[in-house]
PyMOL Python script that loads the backbone (N, CA, C, O; Angstrom):
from pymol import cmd

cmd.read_pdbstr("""\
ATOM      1  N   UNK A   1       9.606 -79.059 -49.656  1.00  0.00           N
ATOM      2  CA  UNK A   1       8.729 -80.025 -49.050  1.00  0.00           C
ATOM      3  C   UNK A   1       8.893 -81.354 -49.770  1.00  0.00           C
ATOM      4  O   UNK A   1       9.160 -81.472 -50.966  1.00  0.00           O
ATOM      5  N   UNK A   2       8.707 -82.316 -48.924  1.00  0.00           N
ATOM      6  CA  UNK A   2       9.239 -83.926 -49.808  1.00  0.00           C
ATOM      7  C   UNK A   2       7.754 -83.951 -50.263  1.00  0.00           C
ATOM      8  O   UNK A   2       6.709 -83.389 -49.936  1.00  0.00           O
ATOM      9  N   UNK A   3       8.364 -85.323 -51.622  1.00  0.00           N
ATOM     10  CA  UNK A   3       6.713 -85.354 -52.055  1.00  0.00           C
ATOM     11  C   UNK A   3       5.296 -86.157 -51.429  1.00  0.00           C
ATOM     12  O   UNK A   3       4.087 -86.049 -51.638  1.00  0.00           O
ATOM     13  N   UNK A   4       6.139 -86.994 -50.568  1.00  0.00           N
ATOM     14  CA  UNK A   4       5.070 -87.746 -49.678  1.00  0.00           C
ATOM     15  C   UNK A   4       4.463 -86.598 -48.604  1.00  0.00           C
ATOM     16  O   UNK A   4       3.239 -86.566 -48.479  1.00  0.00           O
ATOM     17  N   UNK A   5       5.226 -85.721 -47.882  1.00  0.00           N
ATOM     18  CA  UNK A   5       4.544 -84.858 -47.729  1.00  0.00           C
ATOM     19  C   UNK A   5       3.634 -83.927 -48.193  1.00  0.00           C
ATOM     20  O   UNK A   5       2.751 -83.541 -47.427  1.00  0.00           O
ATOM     21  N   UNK A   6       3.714 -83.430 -49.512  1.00  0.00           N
ATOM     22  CA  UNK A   6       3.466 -82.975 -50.331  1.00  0.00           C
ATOM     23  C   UNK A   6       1.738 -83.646 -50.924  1.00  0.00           C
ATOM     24  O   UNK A   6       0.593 -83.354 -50.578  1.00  0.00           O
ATOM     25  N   UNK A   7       2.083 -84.265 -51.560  1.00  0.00           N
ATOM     26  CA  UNK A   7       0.646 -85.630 -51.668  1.00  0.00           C
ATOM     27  C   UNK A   7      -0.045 -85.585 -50.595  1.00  0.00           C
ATOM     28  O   UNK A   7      -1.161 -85.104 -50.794  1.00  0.00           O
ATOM     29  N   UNK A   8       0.229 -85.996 -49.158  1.00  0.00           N
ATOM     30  CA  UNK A   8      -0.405 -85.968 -48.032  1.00  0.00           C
ATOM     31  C   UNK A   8      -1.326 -84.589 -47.710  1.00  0.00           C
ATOM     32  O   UNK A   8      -2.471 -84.604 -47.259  1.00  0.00           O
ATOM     33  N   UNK A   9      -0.639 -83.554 -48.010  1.00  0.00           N
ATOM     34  CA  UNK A   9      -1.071 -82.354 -47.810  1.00  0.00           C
ATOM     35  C   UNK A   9      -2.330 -81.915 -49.138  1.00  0.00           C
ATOM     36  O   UNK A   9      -3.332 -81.213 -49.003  1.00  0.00           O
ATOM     37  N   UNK A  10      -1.940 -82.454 -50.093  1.00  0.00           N
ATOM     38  CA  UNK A  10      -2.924 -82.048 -51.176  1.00  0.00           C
ATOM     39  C   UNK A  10      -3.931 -82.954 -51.592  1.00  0.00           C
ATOM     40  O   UNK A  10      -4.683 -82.564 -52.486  1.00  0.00           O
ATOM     41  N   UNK A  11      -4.114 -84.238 -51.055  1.00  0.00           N
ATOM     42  CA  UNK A  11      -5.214 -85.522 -50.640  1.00  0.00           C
ATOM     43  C   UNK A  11      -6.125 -84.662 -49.107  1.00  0.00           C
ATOM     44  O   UNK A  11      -7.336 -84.661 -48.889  1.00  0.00           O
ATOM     45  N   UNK A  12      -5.411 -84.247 -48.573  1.00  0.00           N
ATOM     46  CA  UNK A  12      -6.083 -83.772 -47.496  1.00  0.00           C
ATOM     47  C   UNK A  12      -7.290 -82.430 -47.713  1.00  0.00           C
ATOM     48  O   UNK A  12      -8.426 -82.203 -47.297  1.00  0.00           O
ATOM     49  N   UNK A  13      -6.260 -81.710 -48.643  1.00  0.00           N
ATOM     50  CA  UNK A  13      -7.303 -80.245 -49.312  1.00  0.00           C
ATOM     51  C   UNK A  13      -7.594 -80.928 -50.117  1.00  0.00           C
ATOM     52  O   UNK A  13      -8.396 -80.171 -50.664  1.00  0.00           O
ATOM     53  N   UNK A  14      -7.620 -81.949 -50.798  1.00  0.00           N
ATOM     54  CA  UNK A  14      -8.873 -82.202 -51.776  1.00  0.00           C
ATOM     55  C   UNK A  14     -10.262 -82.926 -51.211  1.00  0.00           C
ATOM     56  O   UNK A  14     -11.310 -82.815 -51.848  1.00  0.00           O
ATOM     57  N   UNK A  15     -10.199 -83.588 -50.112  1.00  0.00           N
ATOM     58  CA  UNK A  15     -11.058 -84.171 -49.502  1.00  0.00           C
ATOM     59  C   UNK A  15     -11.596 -83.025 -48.887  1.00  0.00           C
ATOM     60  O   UNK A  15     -12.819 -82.912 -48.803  1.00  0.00           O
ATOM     61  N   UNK A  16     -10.919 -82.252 -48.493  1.00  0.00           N
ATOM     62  CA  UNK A  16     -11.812 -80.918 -47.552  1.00  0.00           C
ATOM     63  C   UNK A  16     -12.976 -80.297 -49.004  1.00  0.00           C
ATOM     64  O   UNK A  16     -14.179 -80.557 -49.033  1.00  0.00           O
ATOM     65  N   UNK A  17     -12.430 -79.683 -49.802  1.00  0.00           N
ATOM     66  CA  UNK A  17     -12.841 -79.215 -51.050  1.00  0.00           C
ATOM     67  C   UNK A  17     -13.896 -80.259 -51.875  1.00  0.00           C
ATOM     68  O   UNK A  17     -14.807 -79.694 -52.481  1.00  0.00           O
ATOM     69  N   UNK A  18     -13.851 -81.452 -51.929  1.00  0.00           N
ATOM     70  CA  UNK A  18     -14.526 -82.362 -52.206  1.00  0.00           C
ATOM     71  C   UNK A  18     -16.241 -82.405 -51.205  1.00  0.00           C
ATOM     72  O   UNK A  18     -17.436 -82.378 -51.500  1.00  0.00           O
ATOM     73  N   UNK A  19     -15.648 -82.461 -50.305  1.00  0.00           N
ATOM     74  CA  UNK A  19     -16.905 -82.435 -48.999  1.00  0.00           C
ATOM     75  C   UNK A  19     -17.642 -81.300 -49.140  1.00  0.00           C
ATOM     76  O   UNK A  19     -18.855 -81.260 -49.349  1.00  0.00           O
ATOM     77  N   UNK A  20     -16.906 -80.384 -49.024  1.00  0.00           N
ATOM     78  CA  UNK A  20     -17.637 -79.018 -48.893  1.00  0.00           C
ATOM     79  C   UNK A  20     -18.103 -78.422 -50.573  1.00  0.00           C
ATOM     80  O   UNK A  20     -18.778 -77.408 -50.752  1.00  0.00           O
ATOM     81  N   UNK A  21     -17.689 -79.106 -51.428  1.00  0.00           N
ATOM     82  CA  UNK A  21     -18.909 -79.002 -52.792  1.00  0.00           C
ATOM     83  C   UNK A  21     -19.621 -79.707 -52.560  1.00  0.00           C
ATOM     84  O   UNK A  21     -20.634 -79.426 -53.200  1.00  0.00           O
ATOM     85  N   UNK A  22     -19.810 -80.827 -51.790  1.00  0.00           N
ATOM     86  CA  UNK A  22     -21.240 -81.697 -52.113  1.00  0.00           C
ATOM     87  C   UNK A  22     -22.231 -81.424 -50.688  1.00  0.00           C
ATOM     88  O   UNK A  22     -23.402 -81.796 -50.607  1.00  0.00           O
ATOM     89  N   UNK A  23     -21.604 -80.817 -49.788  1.00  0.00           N
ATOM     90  CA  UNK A  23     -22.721 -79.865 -49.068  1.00  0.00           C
ATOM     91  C   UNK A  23     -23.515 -78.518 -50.227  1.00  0.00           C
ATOM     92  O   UNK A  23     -24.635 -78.144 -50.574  1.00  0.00           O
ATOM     93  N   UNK A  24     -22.499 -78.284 -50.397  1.00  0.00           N
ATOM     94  CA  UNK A  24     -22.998 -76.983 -51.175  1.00  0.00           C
ATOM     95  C   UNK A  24     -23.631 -77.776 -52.084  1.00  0.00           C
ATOM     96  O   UNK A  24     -24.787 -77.421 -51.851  1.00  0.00           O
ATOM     97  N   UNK A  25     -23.728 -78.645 -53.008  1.00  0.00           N
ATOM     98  CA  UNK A  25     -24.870 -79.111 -53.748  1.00  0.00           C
ATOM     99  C   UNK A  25     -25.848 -80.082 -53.483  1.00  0.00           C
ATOM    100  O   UNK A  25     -26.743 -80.488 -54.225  1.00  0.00           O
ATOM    101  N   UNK A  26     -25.547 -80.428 -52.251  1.00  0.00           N
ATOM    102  CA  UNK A  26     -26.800 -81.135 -51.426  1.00  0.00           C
ATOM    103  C   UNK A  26     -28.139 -79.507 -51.170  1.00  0.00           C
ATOM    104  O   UNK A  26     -29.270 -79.373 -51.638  1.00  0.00           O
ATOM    105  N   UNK A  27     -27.594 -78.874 -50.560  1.00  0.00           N
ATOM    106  CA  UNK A  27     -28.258 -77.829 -50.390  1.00  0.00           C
ATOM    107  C   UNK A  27     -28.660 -76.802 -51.096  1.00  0.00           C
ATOM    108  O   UNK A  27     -29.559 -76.040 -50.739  1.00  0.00           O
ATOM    109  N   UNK A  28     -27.920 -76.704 -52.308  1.00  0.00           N
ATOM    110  CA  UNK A  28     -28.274 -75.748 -53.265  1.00  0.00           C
ATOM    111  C   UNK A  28     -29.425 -76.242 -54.263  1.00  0.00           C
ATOM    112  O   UNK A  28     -30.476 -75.656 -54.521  1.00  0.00           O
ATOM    113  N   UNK A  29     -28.957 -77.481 -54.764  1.00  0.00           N
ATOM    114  CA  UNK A  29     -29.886 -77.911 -55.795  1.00  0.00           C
ATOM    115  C   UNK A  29     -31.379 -79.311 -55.292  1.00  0.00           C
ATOM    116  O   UNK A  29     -32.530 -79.372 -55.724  1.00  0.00           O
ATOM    117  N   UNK A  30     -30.532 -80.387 -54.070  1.00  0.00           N
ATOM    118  CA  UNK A  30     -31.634 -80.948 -52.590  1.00  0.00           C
ATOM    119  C   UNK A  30     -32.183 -80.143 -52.422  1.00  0.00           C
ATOM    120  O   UNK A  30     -33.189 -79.864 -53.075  1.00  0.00           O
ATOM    121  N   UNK A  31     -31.707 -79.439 -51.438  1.00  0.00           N
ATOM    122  CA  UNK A  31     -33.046 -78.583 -50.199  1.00  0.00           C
ATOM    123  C   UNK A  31     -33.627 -77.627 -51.425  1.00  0.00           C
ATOM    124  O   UNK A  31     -34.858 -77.649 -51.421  1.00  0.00           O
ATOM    125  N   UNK A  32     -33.044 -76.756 -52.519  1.00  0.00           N
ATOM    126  CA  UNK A  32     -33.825 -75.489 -53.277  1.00  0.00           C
ATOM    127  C   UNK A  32     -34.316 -76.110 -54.089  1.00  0.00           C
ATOM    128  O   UNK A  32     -35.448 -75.645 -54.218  1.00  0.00           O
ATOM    129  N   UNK A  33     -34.075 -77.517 -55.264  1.00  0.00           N
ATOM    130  CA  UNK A  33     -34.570 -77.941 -55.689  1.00  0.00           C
ATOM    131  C   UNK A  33     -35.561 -79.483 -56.107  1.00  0.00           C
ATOM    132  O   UNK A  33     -36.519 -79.741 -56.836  1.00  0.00           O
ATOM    133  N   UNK A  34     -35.048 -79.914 -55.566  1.00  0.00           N
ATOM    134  CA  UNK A  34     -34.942 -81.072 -56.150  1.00  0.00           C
ATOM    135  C   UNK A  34     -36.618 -81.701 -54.242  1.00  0.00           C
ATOM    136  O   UNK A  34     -37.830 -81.886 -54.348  1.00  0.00           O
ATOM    137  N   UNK A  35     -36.057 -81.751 -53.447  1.00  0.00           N
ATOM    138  CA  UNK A  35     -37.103 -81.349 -52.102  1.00  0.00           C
ATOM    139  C   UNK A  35     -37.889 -80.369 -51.798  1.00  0.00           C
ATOM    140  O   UNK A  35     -38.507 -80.545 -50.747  1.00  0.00           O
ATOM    141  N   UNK A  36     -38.117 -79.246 -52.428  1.00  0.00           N
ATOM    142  CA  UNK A  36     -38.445 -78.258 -52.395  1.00  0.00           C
ATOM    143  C   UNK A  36     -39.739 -78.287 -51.841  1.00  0.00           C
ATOM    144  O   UNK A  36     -40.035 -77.705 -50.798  1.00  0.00           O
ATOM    145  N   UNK A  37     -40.577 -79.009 -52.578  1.00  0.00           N
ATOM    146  CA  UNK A  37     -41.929 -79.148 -52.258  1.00  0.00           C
ATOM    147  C   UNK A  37     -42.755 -80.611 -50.830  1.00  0.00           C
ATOM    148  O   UNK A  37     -43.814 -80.824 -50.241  1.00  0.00           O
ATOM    149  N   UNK A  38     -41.338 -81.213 -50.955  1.00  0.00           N
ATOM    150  CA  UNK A  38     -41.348 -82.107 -49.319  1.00  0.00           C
ATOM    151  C   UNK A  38     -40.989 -80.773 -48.368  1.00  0.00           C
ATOM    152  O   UNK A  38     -41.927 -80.428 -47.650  1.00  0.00           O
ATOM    153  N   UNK A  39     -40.212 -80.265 -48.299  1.00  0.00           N
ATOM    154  CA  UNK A  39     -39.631 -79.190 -47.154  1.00  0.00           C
ATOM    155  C   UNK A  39     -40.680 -78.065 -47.251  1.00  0.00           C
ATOM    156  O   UNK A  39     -40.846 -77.641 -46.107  1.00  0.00           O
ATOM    157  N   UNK A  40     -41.310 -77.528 -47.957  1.00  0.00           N
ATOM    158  CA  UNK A  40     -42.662 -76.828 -47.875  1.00  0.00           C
ATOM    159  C   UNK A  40     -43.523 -77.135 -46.531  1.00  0.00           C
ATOM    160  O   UNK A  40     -44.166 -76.350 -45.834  1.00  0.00           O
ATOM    161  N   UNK A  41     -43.367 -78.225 -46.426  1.00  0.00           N
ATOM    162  CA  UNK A  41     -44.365 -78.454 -45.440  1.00  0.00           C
ATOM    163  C   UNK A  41     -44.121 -78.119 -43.677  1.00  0.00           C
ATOM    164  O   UNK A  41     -44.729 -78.248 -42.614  1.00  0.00           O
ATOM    165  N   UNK A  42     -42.815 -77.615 -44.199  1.00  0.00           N
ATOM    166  CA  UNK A  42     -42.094 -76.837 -42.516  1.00  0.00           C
ATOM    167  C   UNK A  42     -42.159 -75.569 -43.126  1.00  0.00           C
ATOM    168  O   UNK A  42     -42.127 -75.206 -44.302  1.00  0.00           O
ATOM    169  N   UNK A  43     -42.294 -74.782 -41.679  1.00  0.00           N
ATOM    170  CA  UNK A  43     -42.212 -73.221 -42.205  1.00  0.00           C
ATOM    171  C   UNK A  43     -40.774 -72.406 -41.620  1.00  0.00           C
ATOM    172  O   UNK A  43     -40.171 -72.687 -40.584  1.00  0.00           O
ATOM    173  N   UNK A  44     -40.538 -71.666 -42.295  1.00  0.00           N
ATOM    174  CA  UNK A  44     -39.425 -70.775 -41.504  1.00  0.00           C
ATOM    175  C   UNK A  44     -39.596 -69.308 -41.129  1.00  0.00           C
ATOM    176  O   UNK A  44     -38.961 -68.609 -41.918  1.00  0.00           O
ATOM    177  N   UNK A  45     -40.090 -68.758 -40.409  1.00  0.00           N
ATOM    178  CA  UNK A  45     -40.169 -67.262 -40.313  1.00  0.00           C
ATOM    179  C   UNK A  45     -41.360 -67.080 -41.444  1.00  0.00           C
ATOM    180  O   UNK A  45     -41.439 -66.190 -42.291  1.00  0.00           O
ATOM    181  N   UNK A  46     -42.061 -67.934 -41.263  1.00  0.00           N
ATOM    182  CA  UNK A  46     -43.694 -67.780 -42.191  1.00  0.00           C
ATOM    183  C   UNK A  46     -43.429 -68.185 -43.712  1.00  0.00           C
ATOM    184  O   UNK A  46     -44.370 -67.839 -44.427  1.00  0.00           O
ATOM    185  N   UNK A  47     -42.539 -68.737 -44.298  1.00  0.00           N
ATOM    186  CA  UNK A  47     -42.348 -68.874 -45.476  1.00  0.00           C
ATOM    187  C   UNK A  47     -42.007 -70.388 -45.210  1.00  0.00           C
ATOM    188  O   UNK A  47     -41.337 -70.867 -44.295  1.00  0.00           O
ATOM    189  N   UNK A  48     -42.931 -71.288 -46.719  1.00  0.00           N
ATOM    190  CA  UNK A  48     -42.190 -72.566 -46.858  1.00  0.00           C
ATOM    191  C   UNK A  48     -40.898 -72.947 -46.980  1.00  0.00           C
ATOM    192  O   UNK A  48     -40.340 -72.517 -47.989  1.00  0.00           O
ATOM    193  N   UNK A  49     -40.262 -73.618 -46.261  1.00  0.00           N
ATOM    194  CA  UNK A  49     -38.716 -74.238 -46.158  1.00  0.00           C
ATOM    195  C   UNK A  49     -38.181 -74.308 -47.566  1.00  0.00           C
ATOM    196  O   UNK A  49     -37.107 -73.746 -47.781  1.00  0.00           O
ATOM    197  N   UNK A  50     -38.867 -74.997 -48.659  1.00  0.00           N
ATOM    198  CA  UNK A  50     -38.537 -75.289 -49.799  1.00  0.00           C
ATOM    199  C   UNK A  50     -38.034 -73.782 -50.605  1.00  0.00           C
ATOM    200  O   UNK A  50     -37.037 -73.560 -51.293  1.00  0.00           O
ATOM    201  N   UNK A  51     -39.214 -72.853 -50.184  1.00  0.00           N
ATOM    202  CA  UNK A  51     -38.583 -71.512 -50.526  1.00  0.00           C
ATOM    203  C   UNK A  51     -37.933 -70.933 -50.038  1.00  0.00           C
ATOM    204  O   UNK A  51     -36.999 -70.445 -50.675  1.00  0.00           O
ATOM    205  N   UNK A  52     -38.047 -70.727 -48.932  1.00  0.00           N
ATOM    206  CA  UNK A  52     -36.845 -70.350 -48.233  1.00  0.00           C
ATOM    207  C   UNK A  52     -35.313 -70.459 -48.669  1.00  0.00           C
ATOM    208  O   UNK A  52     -34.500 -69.650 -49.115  1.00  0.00           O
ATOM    209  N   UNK A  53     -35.278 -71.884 -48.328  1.00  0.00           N
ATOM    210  CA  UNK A  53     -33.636 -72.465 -48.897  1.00  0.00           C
ATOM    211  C   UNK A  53     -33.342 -71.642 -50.667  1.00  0.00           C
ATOM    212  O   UNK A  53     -32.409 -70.892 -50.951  1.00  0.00           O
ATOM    213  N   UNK A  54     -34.243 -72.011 -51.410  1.00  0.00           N
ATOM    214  CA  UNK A  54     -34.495 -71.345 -52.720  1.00  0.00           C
ATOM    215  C   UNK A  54     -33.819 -70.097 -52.749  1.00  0.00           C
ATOM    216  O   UNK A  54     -33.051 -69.647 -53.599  1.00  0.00           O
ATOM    217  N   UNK A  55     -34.285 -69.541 -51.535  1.00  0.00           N
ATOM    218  CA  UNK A  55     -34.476 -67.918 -51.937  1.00  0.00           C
ATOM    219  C   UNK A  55     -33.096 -67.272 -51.258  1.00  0.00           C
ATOM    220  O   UNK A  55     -32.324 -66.481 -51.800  1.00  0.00           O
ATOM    221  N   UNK A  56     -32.992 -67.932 -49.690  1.00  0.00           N
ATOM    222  CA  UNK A  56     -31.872 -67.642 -48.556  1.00  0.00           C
ATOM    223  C   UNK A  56     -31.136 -68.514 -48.297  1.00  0.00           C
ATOM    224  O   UNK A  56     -29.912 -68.404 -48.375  1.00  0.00           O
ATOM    225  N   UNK A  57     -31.860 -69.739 -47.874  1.00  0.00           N
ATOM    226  CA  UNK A  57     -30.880 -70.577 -46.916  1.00  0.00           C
ATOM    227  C   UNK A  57     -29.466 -71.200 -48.001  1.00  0.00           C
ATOM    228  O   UNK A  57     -28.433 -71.627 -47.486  1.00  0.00           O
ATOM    229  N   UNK A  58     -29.644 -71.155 -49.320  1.00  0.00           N
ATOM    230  CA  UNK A  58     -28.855 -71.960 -50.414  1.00  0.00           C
ATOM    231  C   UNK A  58     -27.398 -70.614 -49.832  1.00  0.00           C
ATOM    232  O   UNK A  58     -26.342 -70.848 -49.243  1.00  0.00           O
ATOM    233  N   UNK A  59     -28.027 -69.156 -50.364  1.00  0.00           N
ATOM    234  CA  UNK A  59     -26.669 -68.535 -50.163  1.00  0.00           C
ATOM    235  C   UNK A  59     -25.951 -68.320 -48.866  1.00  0.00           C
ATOM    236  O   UNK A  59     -24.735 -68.196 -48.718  1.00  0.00           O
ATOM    237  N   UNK A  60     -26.970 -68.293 -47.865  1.00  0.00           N
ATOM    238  CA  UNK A  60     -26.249 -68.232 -46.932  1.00  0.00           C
ATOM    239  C   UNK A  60     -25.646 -69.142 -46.311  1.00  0.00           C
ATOM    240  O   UNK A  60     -25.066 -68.898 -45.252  1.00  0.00           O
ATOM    241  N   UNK A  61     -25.688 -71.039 -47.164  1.00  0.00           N
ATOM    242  CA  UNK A  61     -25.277 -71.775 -46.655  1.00  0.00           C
ATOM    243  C   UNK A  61     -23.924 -71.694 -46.936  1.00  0.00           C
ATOM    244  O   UNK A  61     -23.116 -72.117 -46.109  1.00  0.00           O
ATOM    245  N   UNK A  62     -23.408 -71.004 -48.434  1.00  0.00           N
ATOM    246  CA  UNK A  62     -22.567 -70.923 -49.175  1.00  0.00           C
ATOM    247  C   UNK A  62     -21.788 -69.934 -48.702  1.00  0.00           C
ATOM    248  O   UNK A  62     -20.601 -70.049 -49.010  1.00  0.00           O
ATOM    249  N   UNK A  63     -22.057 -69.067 -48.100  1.00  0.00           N
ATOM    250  CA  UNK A  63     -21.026 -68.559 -47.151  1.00  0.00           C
ATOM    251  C   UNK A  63     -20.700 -68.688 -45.933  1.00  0.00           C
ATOM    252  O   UNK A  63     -19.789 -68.079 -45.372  1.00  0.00           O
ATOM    253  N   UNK A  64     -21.522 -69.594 -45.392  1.00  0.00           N
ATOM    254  CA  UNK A  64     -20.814 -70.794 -44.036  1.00  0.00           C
ATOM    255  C   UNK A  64     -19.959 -71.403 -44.518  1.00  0.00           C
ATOM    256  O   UNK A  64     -18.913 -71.451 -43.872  1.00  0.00           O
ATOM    257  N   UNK A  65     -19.999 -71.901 -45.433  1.00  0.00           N
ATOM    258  CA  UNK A  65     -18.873 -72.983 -46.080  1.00  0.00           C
ATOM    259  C   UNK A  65     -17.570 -72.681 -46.418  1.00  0.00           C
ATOM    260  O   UNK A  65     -16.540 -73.335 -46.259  1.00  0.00           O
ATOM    261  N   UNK A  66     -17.856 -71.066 -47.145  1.00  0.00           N
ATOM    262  CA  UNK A  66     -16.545 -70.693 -47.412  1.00  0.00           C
ATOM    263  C   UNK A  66     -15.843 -69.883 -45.798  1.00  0.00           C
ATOM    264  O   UNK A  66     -14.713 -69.402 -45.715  1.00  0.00           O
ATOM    265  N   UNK A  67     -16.436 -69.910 -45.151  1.00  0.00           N
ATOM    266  CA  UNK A  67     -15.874 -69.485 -44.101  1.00  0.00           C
ATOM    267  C   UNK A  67     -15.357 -70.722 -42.995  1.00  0.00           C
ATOM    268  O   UNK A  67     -14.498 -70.422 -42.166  1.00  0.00           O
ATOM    269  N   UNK A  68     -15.827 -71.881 -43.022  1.00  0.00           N
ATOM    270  CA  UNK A  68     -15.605 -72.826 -42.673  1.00  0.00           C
ATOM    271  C   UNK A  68     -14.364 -73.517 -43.669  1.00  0.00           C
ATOM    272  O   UNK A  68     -13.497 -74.102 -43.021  1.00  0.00           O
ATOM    273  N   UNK A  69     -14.202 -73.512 -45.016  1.00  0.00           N
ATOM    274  CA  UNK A  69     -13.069 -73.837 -45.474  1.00  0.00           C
ATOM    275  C   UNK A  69     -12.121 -73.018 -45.307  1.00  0.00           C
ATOM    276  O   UNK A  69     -11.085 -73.644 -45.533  1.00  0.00           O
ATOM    277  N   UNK A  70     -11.833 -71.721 -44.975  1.00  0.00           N
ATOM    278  CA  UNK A  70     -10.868 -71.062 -44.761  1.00  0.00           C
ATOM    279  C   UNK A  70     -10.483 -71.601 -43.355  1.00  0.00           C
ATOM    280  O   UNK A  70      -9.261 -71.469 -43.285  1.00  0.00           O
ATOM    281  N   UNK A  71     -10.971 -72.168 -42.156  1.00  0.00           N
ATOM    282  CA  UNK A  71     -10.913 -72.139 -41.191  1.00  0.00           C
ATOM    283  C   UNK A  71     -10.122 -73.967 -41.270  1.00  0.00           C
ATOM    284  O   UNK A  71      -9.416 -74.654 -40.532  1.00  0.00           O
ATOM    285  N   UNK A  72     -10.596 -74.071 -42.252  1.00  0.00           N
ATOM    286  CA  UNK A  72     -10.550 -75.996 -41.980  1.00  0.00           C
ATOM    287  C   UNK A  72      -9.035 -75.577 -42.794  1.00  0.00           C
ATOM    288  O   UNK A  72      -8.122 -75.959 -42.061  1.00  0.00           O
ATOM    289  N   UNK A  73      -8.640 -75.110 -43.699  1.00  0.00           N
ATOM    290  CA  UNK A  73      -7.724 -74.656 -44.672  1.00  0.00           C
ATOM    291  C   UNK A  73      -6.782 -74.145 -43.636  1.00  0.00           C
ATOM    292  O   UNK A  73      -6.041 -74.938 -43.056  1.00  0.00           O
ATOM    293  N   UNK A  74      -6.767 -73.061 -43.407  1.00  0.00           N
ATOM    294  CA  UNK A  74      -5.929 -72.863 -42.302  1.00  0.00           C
ATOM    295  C   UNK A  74      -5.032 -73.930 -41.541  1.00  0.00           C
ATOM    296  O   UNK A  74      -3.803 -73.935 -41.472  1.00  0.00           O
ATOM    297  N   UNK A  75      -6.206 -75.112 -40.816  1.00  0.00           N
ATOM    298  CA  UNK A  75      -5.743 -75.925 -39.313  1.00  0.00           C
ATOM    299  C   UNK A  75      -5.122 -77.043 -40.823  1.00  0.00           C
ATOM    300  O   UNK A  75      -3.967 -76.871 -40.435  1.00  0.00           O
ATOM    301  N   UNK A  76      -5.029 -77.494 -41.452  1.00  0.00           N
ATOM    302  CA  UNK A  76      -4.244 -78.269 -42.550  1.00  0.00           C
ATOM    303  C   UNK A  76      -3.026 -77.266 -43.062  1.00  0.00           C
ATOM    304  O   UNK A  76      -2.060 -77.956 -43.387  1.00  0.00           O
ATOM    305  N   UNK A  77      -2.891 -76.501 -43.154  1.00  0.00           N
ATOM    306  CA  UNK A  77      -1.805 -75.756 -43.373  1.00  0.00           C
ATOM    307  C   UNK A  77      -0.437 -76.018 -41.941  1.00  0.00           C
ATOM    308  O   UNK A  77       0.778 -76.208 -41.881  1.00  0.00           O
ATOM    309  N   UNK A  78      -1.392 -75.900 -41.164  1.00  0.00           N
ATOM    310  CA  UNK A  78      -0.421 -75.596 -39.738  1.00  0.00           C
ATOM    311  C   UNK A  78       0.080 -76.658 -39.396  1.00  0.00           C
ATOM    312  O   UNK A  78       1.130 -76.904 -38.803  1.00  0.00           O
ATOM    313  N   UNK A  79      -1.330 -77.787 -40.103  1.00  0.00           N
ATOM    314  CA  UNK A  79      -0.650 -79.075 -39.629  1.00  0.00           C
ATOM    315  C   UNK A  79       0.236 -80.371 -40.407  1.00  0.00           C
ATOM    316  O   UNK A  79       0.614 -81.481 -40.033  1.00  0.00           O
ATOM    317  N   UNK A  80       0.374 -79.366 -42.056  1.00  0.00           N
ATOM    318  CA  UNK A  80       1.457 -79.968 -42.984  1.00  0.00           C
ATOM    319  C   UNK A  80       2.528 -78.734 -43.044  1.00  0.00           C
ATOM    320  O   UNK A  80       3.275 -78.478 -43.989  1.00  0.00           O
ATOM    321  N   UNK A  81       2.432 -78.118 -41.953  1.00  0.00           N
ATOM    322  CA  UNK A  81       3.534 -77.098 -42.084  1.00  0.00           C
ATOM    323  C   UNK A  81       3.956 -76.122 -43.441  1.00  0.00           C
ATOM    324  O   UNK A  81       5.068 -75.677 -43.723  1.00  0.00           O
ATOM    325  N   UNK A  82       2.807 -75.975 -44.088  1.00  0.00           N
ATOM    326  CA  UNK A  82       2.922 -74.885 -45.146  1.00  0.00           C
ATOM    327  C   UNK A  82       2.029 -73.584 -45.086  1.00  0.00           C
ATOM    328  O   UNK A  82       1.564 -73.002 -46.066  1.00  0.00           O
ATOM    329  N   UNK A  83       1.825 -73.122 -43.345  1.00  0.00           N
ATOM    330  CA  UNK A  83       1.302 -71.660 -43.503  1.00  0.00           C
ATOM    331  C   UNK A  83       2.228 -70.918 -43.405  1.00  0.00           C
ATOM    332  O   UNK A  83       3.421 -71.078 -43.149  1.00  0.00           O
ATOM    333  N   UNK A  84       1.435 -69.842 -43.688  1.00  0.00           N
ATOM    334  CA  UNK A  84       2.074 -68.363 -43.552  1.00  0.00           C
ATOM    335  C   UNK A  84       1.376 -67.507 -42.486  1.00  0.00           C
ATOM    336  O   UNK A  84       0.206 -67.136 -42.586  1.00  0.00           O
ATOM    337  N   UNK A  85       2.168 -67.232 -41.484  1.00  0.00           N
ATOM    338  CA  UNK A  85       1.722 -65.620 -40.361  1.00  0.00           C
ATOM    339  C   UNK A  85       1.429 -64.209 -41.543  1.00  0.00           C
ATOM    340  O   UNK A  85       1.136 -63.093 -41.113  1.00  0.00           O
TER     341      UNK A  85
END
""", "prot")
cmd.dss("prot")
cmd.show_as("cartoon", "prot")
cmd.util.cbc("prot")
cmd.orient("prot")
């Protein structure tokens, strides 16, 4: 692979990887901590939001994400021509 290709392809997964940590810490340490007690004031399935996220919404956001970077990972592979079938 040339290196301008190369660079192109690994600026691209770092911006993907970049984004998708600062969701994951918008939401892990924002919504569970840091808002916790503003988002209280919505409920989810009878429990304050603030706890909620705390308790559920943080991990299960964290495995949207990694399932969404495999997916975003993937369509950058195919489209710097370095996947594998």
């Amino acid at each position: 692979m040339e290196r301008d290709r190369r660079d192109a392809y690994w600026r691209a997964n770092l911006r993907t990887v970049a984004a998708i940590l600062a969701i994951w810490l918008a939401v892990s340490c924002g919504a569970a901590i840091l808002f916790a007690d503003a988002l209280d004031a919505f409920h989810l399935g009878g429990f304050p939001l603030g706890f909620w996220f705390g308790q559920q919404g943080a991990e299960l956001v964290f495995v949207l994400l990694v399932a969404a970077y495999v997916a975003i990972a993937n369509r950058l592979d195919r489209a710097h021509d370095v996947f594998e079938d």
